[in-house]
N, C-alpha and C positions, 0 to 999 in steps of 0.2 A: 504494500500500500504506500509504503515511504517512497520507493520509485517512482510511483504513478504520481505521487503527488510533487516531483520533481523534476517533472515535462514539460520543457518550452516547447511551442509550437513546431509541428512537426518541419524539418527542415531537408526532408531528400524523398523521393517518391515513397520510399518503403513506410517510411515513418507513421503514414495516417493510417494506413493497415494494420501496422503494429499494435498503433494506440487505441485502435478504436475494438482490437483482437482481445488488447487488456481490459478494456474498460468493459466493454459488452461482457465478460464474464461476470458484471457486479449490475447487469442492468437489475436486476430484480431488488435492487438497493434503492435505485433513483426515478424518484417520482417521473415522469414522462419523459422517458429514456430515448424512446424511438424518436420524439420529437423535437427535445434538446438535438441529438447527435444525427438529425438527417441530413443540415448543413454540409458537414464532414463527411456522412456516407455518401454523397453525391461528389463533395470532393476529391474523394478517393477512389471514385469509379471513373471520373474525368481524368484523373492522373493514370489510371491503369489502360484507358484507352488510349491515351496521346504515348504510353510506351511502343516502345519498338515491338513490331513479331518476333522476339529471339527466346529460343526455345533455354528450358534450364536454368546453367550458373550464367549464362549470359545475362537475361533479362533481370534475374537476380542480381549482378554485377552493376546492372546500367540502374536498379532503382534505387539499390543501398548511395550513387555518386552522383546523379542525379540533381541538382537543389531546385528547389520550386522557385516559379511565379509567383509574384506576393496575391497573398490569398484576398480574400471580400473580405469585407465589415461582417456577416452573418455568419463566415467558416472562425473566425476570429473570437467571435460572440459567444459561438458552440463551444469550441472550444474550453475558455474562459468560463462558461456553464458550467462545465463538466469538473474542471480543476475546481470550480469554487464549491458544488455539494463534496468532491472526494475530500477538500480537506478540510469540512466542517465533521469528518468522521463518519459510517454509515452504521445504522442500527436498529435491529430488524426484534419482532420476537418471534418465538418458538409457537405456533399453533396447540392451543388446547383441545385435546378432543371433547371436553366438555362445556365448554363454553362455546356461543353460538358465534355465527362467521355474521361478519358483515362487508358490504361488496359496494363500494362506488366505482358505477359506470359512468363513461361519458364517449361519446362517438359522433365522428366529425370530420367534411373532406379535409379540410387543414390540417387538422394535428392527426386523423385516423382514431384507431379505438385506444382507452386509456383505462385504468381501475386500479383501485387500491383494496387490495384486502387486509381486512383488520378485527383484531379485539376490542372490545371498549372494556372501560376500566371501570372496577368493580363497584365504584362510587356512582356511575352514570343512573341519573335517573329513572331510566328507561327500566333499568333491572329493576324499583320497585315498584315502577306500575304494570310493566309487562306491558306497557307500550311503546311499538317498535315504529311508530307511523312516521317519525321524523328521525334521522339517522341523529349519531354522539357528533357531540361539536368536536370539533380538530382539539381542543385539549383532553378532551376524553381519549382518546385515539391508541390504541397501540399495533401501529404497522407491522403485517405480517410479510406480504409481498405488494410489489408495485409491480404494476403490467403493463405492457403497452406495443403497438407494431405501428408502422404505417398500412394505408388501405392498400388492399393486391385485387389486382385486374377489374372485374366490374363492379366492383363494393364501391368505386368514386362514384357508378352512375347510380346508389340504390338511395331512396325514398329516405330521409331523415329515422324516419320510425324504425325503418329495415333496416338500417344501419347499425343503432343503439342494439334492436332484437340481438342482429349478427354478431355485435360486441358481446352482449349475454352468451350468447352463445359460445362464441373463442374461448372467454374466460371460463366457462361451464368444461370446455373439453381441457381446458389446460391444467386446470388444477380440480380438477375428477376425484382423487383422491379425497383431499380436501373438505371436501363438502359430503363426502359420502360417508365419512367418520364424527360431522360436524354435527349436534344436536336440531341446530338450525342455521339456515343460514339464509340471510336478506339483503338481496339486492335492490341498491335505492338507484333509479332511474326519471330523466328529467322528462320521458314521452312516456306519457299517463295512457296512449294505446297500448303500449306494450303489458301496462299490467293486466289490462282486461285479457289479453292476448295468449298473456302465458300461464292464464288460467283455465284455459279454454280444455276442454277433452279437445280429442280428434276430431271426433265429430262434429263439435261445438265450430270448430275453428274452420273445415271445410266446409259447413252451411255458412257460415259467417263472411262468405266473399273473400277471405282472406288469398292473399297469394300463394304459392306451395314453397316458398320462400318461411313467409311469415308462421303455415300449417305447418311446416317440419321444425320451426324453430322452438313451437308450442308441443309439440309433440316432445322434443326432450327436454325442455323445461318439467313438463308435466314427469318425466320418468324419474326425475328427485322426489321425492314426495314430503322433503323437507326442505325445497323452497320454495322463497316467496319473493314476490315481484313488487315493489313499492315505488310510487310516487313521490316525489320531493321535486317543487320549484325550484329551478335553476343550480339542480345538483349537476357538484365539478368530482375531478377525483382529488382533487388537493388539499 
């Protein structure tokens, strides 16, 4: 971690591959990881195209000696981003199987999908009323993992709603475990369709005019049977 957090900006073609090889090991540390570091992932895919075709220790040879063009204000930015959560230190907790999961989503062409899963802490209100309708404030919080991708292939063209769902969903496949050891677990989302949505049976959701987009996303939501789909105004994942 001491290394990483004693990186100047990368200075020879290999370098933004390097750092971005190191730092992508701790995404699950850093709050909107895909969307801080896509500056720099597009940077480094610009520099790997402008190399030469040389097959091996050549190409290798020519990226390690290489020095870059001075980069943008935004690869600069990202950068800069990234050193400054690594060295405020990263700190995650350990998943209770007995206390319940809670999931903020959020999805979007800009940033793509994003969420945070988390415990709340044992003081949060919510634990003595048993009501879950409004998610823990950010001091309640105890960060389990941070998520996040950019959009792939036709998810830039899908519907606001479809998109959020398709976020529920990625997160639902990615951490499967998770949730299937979790008591409960609630997902608070900022499109009030989806909760109707992902409560639906099958069949609900096929009469219901829905897309087979939106029916198969209801369909595995529904195959948890310990979650639930929540509403909250203008929920972020941060």
């Amino acid at each position: 971690m001491r290394s990483l957090r004693a990186w100047s900006f990368p200075k020879t073609h290999k370098e933004p591959e390097i750092y971005l090889g190191a730092v992508g090991h701790l995404r699950q540390f850093i709050p909107n990881y895909a969307q801080i570091a896509e500056p720099l992932e597009k940077y480094k895919t610009l520099l790997l195209k402008d190399s030469p075709s040389l097959g091996g220790p050549k190409r290798k040879n020519y990226s390690i000696k290489r020095g870059l063009s001075e980069a943008t204000q935004a690869e600069k930015d990202a950068f800069l981003k990234l050193q400054s959560i690594l060295s405020k230190g990263l700190f995650l907790y350990h998943q209770d199987p007995k206390r319940p999961l809670f999931i903020n989503v959020d999805a979007s062409k800009e940033y793509g999908f994003g969420a945070v899963v988390y415990h709340a802490r044992e003081d949060w209100a919510g634990f003595r009323t048993g009501d879950y309708s409004v998610p823990p404030p950010r001091s309640k919080l105890l960060p389990i993992l941070f998520l996040s991708r950019q959009l792939q292939g036709g998810e830039v063209r899908f519907h606001p709603t479809d998109m959020e769902l398709a976020c529920i969903v990625w997160v639902l496949r990615k951490i499967k475990v998770h949730v299937e050891v979790s008591p409960r677990t609630v997902f608070y989302t900022d499109h009030v369709s989806n909760t109707y949505i992902a409560h639906q049976s099958v069949q609900q959701a096929s009469m219901g005019g829905y897309n087979m987009r939106l029916t198969l996303g209801a369909v595995l939501i529904r195959s948890f049977p310990r979650v639930e789909v929540r509403y909250i105004k203008g929920a972020t994942i941060t």
